[in-house]
C-alpha positions in Angstrom: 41.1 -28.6 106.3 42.0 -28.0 102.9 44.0 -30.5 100.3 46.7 -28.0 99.6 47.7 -26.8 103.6 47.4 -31.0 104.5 50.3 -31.4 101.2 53.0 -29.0 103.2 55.0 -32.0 104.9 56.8 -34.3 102.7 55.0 -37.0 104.8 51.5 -36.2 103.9 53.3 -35.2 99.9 54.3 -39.4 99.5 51.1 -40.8 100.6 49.0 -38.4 98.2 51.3 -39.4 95.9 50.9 -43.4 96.2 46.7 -43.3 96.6 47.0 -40.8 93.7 48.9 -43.5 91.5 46.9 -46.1 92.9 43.8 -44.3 91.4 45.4 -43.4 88.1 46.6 -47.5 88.2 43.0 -48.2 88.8 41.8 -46.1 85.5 44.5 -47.6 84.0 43.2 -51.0 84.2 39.5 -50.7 83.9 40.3 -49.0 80.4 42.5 -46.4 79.9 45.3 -48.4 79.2 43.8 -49.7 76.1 42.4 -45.5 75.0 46.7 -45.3 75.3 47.2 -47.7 73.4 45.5 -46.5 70.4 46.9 -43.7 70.8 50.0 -44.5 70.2 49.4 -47.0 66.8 47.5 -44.0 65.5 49.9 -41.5 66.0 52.8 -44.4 64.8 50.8 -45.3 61.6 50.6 -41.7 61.0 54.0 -41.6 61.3 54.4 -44.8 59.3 52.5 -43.4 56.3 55.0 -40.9 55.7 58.0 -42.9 56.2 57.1 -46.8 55.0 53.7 -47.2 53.0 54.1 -51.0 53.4 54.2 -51.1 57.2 51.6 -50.4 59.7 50.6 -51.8 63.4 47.6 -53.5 64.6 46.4 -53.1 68.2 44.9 -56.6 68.2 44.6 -60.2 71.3 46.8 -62.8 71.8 45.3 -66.2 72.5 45.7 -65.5 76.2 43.6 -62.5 75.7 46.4 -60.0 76.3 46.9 -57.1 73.9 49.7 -56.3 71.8 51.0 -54.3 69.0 51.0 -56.5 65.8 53.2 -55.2 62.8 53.1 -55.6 59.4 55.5 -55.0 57.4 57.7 -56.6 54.4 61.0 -58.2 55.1 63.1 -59.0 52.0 60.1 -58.7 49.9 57.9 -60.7 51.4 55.1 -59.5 53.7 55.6 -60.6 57.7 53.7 -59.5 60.6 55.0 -60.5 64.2 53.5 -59.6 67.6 55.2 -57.4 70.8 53.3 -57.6 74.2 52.5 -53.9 74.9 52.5 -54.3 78.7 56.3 -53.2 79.6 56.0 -50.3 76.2 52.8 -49.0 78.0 52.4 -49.1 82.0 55.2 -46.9 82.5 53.0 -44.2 81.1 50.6 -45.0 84.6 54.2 -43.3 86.8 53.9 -40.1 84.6 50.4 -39.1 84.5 50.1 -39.9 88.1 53.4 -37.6 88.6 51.7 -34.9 86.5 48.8 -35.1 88.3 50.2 -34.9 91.9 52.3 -31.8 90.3 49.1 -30.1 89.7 48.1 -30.2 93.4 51.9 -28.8 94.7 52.8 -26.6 91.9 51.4 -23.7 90.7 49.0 -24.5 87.5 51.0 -22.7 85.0 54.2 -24.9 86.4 52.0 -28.3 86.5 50.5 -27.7 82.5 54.2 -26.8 81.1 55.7 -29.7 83.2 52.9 -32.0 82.0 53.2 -30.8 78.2 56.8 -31.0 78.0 57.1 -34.5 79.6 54.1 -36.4 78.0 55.5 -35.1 75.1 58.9 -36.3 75.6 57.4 -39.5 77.0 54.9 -40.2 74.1 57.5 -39.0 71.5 59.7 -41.9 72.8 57.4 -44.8 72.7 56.5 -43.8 69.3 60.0 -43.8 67.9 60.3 -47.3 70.1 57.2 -48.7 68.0 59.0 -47.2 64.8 62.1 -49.3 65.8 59.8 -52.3 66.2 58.7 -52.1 62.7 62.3 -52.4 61.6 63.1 -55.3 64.0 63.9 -58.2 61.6 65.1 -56.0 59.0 67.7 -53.9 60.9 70.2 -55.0 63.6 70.6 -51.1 64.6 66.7 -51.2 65.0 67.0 -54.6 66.9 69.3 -53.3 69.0 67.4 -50.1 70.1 64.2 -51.4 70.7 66.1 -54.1 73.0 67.6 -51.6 74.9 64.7 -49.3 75.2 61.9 -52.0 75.5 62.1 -52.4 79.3 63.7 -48.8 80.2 60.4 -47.0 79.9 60.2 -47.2 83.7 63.8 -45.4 83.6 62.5 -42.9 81.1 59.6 -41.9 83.7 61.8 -42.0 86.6 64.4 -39.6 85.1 61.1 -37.4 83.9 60.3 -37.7 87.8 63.9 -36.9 88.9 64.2 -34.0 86.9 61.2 -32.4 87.6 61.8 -32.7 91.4 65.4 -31.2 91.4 64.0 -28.2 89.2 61.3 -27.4 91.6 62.0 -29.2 94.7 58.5 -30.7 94.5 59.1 -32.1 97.9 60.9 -29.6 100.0 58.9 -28.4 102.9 57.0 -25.2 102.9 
């Protein structure tokens, strides 16, 4: 029986979709999380270099052995650095590749790659302007006050991304 004629009922659609995000939870945690992570300083110090020649971010451990994002920067002057866990900023990535996947096995390919371009973009885009923010955190209250907000709406963000993309294409109407 093939994949594609067992992903007709909605049904069979959800439980593909869970083992599938299980699997890309699983990558996720035996080291693609940390390949994301890098990612996303080098594409914010990029970024950075352009905008604030003082300031750059560190993907670097805690004393619990957790990784975090660890910014440097000068504030009034004087140079700081100050740590943010990267655990809420980052796992919300795990819903949208999972999603992009599972669209690549119910949509056609063409559909799956622009759906996947336009909303890792729109999802990486995001975090980086989040991590921007963070830079800005003790220098700005209008920084403060967006990263605060935006910190532990990622999940949100990938829902909507989710939402969207299912209403546009009725990803799990039956065939």
């Amino acid at each position: 029986m093939k994949l594609l004629n067992v992903l007709k009922s909605t049904k069979n659609k959800i439980i593909f979709l869970f083992i599938l995000s299980f699997l890309v939870f699983a990558l996720w945690q035996t080291g693609l999380e940390r390949i994301y992570q890098k990612s996303l300083v080098n594409s914010t110090n990029f970024v950075l270099k352009i905008v604030k020649k003082d300031t750059f971010i560190k993907l670097e451990e805690n004393k619990n052995q957790e990784t975090i994002f660890k910014i440097y920067t000068k504030i009034k002057g004087r140079r700081a650095s100050f740590p943010q866990k990267s655990g809420g900023l980052n796992e919300p990535f795990v819903i949208i590749l999972a999603w992009q996947l599972f669209l690549f096995f119910v949509l056609n390919t063409k559909t799956a790659v622009k759906l996947a371009i336009i909303n890792m973009l729109i999802f990486y885009f995001i975090q980086i302007l989040l991590l921007i923010f963070l830079t800005g955190y003790y220098s700005s209250k209008a920084q403060q006050f967006i990263f605060d907000m935006m910190t532990d709406n990622f999940y949100i963000v990938a829902l909507i991304l989710v939402i969207k993309d299912n209403i546009l294409y009725q990803v799990f109407k039956k065939h």
